[in-house]
N, C-alpha and C positions, 0 to 999 in steps of 0.2 A: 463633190462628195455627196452621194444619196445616203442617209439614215434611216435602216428599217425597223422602226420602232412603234411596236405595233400600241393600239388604247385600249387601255383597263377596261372598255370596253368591248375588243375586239370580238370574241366569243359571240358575241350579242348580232353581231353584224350578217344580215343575211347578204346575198349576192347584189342587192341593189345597193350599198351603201348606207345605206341607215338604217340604227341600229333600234331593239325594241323600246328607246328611250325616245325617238323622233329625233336624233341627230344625225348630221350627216358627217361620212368620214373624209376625211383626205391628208394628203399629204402635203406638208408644208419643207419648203426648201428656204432657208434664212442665209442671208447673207450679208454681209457687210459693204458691199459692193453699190454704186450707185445705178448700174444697170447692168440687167442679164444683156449677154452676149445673145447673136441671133441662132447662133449654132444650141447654147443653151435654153433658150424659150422655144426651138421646134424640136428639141428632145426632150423637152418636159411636155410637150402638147402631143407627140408622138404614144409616149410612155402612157398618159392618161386618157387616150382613145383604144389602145391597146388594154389596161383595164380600164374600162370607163366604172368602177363599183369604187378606185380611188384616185379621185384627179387630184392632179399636184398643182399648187400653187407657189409662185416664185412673189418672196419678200426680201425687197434688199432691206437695205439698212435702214436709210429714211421712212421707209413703212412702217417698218415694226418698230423703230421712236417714238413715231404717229400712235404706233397699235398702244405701245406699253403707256404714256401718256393718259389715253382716253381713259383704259382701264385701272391705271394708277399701281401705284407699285407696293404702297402700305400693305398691304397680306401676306407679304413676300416676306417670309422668313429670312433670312441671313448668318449664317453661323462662321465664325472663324476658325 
């Protein structure tokens, strides 16, 4: 499943990708999965030559562990 969910800063975004803040855009595909299949990593590599302004990046599970870790979680609000 693709999500298009565009950044509170998309407006800003000119055709290169980055936006007037010096960031760069892209799409993130997250998953729980220990490896993308090879059908799905040449259609994400496909997709983001086709727009090259937002590449997609595939994160299984293990990465984004990795990701949330480094960055830590304490700002993360949580409501019941």
């Amino acid at each position: 499943m693709l999500l298009d969910i565009p950044s509170k800063n998309a407006s800003n975004k000119p055709d290169d990708g980055v936006d007037k803040n010096n960031y760069t855009c892209a799409a993130w595909i997250i998953s729980s999965c220990d490896e993308y299949s090879p059908e799905v990593r040449q259609a994400a590599f496909q997709q983001s030559v086709q727009n090259s302004s937002l590449p997609i990046r595939l994160i299984n599970g293990v990465e984004f562990a990795k990701m949330l870790i480094d960055v830590g979680v304490s700002d993360f609000k949580f409501e019941k």
